[in-house]
C-alpha positions as CSV (number, residue, x, y, z in Angstrom):
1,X,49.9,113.9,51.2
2,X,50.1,116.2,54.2
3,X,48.1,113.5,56.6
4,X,51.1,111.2,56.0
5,X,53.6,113.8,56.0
6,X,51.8,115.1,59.2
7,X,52.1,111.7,60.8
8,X,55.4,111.0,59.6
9,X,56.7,114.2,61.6
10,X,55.0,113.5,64.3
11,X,57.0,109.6,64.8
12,X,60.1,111.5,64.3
13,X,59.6,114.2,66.5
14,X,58.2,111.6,69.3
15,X,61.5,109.7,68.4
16,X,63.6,112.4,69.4
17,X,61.8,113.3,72.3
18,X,61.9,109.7,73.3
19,X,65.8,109.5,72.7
20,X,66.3,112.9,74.7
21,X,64.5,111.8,78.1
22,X,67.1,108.6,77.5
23,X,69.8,110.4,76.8
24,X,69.1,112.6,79.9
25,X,68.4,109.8,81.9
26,X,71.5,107.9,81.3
27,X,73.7,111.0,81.6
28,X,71.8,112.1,85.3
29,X,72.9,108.7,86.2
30,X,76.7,109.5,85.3
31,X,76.1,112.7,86.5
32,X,74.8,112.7,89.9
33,X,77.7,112.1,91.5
34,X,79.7,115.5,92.3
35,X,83.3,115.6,92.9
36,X,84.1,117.6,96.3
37,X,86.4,117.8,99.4
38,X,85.9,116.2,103.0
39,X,87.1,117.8,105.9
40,X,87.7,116.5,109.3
41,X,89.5,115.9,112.8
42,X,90.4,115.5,115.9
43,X,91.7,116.2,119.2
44,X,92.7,116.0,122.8
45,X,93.7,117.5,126.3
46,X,94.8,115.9,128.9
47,X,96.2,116.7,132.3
48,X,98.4,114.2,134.0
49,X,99.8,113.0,137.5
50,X,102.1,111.1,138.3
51,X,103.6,109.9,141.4
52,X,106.1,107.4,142.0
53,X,106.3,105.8,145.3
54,X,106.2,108.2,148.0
55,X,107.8,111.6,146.0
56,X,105.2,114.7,145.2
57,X,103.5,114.3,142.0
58,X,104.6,115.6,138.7
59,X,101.6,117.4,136.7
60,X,100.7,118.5,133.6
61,X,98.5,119.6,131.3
62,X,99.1,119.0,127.2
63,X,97.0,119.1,124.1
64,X,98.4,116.2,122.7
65,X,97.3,116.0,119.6
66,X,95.7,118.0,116.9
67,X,94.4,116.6,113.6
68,X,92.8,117.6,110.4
69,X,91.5,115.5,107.6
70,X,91.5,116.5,104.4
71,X,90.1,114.1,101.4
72,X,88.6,115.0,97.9
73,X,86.4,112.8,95.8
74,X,87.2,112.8,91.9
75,X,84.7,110.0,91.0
76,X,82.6,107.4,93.3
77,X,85.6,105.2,93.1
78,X,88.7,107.7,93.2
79,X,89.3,109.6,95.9
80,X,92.2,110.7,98.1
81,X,92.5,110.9,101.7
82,X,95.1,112.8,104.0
83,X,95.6,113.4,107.8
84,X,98.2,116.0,109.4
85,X,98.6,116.1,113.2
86,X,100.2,118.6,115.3
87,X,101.4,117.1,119.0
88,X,102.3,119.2,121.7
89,X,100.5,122.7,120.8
90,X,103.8,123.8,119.1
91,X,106.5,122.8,117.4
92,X,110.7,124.0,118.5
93,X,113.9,123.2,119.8
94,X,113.1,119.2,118.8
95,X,109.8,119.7,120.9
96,X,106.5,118.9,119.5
97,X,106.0,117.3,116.1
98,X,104.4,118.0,113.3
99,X,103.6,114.4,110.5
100,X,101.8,113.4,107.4
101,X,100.3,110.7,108.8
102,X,98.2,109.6,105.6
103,X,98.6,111.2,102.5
104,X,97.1,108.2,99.8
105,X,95.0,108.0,96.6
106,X,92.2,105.4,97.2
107,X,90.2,103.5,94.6
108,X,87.2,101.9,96.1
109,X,84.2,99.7,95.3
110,X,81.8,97.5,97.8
111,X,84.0,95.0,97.8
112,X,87.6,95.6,96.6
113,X,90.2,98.7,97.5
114,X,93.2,100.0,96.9
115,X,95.8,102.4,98.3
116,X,98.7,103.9,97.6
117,X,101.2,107.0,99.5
118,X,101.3,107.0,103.4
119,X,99.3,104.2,104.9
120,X,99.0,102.8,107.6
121,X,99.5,98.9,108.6
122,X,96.5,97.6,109.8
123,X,97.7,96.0,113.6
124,X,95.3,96.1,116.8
125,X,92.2,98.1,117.1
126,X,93.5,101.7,117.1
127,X,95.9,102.1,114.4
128,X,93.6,102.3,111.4
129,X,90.7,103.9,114.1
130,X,92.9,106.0,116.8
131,X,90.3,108.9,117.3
132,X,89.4,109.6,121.1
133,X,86.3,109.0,121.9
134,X,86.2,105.0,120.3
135,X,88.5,104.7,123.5
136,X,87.7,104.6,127.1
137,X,90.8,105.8,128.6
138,X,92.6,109.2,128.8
139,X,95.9,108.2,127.1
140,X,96.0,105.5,124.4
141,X,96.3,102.2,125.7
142,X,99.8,101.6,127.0
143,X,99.5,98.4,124.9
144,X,98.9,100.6,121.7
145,X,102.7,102.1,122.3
146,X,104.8,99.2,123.5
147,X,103.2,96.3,121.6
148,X,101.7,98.2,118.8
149,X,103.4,101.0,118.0
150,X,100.3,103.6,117.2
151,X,100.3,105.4,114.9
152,X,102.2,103.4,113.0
153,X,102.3,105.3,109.5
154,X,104.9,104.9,106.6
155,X,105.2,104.7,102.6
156,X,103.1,102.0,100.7
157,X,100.7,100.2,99.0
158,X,98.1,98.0,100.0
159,X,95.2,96.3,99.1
160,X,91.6,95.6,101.1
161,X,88.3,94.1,101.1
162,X,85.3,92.6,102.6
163,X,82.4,89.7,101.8
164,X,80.5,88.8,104.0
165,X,80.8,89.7,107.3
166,X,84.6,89.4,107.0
167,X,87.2,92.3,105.6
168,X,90.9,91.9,104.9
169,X,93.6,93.6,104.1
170,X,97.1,93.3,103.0
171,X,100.1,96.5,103.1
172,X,103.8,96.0,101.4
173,X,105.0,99.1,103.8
174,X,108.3,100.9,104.2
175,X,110.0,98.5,106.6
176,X,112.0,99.5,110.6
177,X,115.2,100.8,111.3
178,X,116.7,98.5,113.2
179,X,119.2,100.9,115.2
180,X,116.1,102.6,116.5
181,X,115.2,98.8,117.8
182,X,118.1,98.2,119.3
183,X,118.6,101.7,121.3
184,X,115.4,102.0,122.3
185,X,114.5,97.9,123.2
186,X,112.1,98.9,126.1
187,X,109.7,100.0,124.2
188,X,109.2,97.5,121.4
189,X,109.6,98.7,117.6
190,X,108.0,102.0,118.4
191,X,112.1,103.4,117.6
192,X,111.9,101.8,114.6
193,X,109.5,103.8,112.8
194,X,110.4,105.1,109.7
195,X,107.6,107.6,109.4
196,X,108.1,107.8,105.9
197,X,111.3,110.5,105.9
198,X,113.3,109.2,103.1
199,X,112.9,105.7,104.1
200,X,115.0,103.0,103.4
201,X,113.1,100.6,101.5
202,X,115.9,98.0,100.8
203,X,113.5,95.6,103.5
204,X,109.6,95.7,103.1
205,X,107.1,94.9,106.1
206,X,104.8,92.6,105.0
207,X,101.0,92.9,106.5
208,X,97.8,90.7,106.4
209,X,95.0,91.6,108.5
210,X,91.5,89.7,108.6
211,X,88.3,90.6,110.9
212,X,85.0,89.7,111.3
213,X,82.0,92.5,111.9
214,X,78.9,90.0,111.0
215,X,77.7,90.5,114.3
216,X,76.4,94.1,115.4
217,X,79.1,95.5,117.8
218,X,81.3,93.0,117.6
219,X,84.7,92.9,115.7
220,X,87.1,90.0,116.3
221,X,90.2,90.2,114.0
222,X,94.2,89.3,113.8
223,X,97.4,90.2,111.9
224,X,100.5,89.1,111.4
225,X,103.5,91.5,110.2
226,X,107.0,90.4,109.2
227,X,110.5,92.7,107.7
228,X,114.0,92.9,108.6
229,X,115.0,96.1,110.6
230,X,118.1,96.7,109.0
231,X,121.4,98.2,110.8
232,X,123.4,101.0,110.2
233,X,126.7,99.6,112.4
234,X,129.0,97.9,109.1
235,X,128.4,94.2,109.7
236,X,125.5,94.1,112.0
237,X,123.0,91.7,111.0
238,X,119.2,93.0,110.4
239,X,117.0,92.5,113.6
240,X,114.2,89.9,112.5
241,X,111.2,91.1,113.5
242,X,107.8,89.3,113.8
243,X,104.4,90.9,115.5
244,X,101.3,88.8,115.7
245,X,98.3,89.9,117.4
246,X,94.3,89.2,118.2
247,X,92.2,92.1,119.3
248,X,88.1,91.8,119.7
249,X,85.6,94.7,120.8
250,X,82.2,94.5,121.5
251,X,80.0,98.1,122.0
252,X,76.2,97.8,122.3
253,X,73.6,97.2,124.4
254,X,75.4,99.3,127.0
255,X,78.3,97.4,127.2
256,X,82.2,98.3,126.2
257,X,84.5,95.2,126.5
258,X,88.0,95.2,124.7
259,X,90.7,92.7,125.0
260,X,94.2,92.6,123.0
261,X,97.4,90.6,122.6
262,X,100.3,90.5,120.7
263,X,103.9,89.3,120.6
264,X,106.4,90.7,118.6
265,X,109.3,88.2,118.1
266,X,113.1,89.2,117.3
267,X,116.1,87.5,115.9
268,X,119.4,89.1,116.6
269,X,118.7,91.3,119.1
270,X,119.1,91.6,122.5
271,X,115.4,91.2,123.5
272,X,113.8,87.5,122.5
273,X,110.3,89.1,122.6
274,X,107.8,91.9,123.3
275,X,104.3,91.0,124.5
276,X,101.4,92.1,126.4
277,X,98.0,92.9,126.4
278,X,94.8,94.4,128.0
279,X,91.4,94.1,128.9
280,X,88.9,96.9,129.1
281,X,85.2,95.8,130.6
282,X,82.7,98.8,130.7
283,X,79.0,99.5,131.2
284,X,76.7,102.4,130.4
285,X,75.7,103.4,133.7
286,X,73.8,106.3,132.2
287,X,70.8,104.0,131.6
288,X,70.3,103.6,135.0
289,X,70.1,107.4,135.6
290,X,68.1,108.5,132.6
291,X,70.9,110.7,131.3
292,X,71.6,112.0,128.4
293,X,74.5,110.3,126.5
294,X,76.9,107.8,127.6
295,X,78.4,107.5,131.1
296,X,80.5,104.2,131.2
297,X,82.3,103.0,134.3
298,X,84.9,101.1,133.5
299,X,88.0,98.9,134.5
300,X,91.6,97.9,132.5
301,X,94.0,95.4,133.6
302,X,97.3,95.4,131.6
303,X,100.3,93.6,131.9
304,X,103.2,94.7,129.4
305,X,107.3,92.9,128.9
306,X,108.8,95.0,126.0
307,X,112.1,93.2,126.9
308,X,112.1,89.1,126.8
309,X,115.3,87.8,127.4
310,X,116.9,91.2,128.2
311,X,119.1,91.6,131.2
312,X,116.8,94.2,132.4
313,X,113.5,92.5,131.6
314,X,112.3,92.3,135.4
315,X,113.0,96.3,135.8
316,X,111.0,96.9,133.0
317,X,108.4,94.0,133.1
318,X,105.0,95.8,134.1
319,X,101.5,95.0,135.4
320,X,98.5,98.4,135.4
321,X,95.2,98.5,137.0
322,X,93.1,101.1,135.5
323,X,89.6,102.4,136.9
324,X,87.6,105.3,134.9
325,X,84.5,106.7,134.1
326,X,83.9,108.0,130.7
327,X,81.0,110.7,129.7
328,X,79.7,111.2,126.0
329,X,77.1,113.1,125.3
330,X,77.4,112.8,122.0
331,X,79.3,109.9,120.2
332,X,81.9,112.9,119.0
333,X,82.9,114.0,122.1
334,X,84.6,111.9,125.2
335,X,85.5,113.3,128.7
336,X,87.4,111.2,130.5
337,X,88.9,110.4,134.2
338,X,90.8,107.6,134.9
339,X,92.9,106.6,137.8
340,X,95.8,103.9,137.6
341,X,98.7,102.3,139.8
342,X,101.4,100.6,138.0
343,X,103.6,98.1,139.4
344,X,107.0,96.8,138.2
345,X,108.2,94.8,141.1
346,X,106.2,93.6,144.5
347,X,108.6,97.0,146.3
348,X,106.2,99.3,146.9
349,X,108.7,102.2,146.5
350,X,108.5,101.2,142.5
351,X,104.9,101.7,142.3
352,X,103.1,104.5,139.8
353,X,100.4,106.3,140.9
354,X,98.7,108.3,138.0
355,X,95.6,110.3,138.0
356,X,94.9,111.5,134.1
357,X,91.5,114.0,133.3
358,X,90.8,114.8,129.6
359,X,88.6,115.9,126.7
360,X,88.8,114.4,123.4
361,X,86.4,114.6,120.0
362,X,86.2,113.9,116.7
363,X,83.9,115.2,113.7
């Protein structure tokens, strides 16, 4: 009759609407991500003096680095993240530089990850995180050049993750050149970067990282990183190389203190080891004068010996007192002052004086 037939269209047309507000449901779930680009930086200029002993003082003025992030999202778990930096302003005559220091598809959930292209090990506190302002000095930490050779970037895979308040990571990474090693012993491995230029990956660095961030401020972590730096001399044996280091940082509540150590250890070389470390203790004196920002006073004392064992280690054996005061109005942007006097013997004709302004900011 048409009462039934009536009724009977009216189920199946409240059927479809029902399975259409589902279906629309379900597919503004899948939907609502958007695939787009990120874009990024940072940068830094610095003016410098030095002076050595009792001789006039050198000075200069560099924007030392300049770098932009690029990254695109495909899905909520594919993405892929780059970083290019110019050094110097410009780049000619073998002055300046211009690198790919990431370049890497990433697959990500909460708790697993995955890279792959050019990485970066994960070593001390700054070469993952190197921007300016999460530092308190002008420069990079001397230790972040001798000891661990930021930015420390190369061809890999790796893989990372956290539970808990603890995250981990582990890279298979292009591995050194050992002659750069061996020429350039005074300042670690730094010469032994590969920085992914046609690398030779007959010897693979191996690197585990694990840190813990339960605690709000704090991060307490160590790695350990192992290859063979092969040679190119015929018959020259691969320099065995070995970093281990600890680094911790806590920033809150007004206060900025850093310490790090690390050891690299060699086999076949003419340096035994490379150590050294620093400690940064800073306080947000802003607080006490109602200003707007951050204004941290601050001290670093770092002692560095790229060359254990060396013929030359006392000449290049080195100790560094460091006072500064650091302004941030906003988290993204640092300016900086910092005076220093390095000492490599107890002869006070050896002793550094350096005086270092600078502006540096991220976004």
């Amino acid at each position: 009759t048409k009462h039934i037939r009536d009724s009977m269209y009216k189920k199946v047309a409240g059927g479809i609407m029902l399975l259409s507000v589902i279906t629309n449901f379900v597919m503004a779930q899948d939907e609502f991500f958007e695939p787009g680009f990120m874009v990024g930086g940072y940068g830094e200029l610095h003016y410098n003096s030095a002076k050595v002993g009792e001789a006039d003082a050198s000075k200069k003025m560099d924007f030392h680095r300049f770098i932009i992030y690029y990254g695109y999202n495909w899905t909520e778990k594919w993405s892929f993240k780059s970083e290019v930096e110019l050094e110097h302003n410009y780049v000619k005559d073998g002055d300046g530089e211009i690198e790919l220091e990431q370049a890497f598809v990433n697959y990500h959930t909460d708790k697993f990850g995955f890279q792959a292209g050019v990485i970066l090990p994960s070593v001390g506190l700054l070469n993952d995180f190197h921007e300016p302002p999460l530092f308190l000095s002008v420069e990079r930490p001397e230790y972040s050049k001798y000891i661990i050779p930021t930015t420390w970037f190369g061809n890999g895979v790796a893989l990372y993750g956290q539970s808990g308040g603890f995250s981990w990571k582990a890279v298979i990474h292009e591995g050194l050149n050992g002659d750069g090693i061996a020429s350039m012993w005074s300042q670690g491995i730094r010469g032994g970067r590969q920085k992914g230029y046609k690398s030779n990956a007959k010897e693979l660095l191996y690197n585990g990282r694990i840190a813990y961030t339960g605690v709000p401020g704090l991060r307490v972590g160590g790695s350990y990183s192992t290859t063979k730096a092969l040679r190119s001399e015929e018959g020259a044996k691969p320099i065995g190389v070995s970093l281990m280091e600890t680094h911790v940082k806590y920033d809150a509540n007004g206060i900025m203190a850093v310490a790090e150590w690390g050891n690299i250890s060699f086999t076949d070389h003419s340096v035994k080891s490379s150590t050294g470390y620093y400690v940064d203790l800073g306080y947000d004196i802003g607080r006490m004068l109602n200003l707007k920002g951050k204004l941290y006073s601050w001290i670093r004392m770092t002692d560095i010996n790229p060359g254990v064992g060396h013929d030359s280690e006392e000449g290049m054996h080195y100790s560094k007192i460091m006072f500064g005061l650091t302004y941030k109005p906003i988290n993204e942007i640092a300016f900086k002052l910092d005076y220093s006097t390095k000492t490599y013997s107890e002869k006070e004709a050896d002793k550094v004086t350096l005086v270092n302004l600078g502006v540096g900011y991220n976004f």
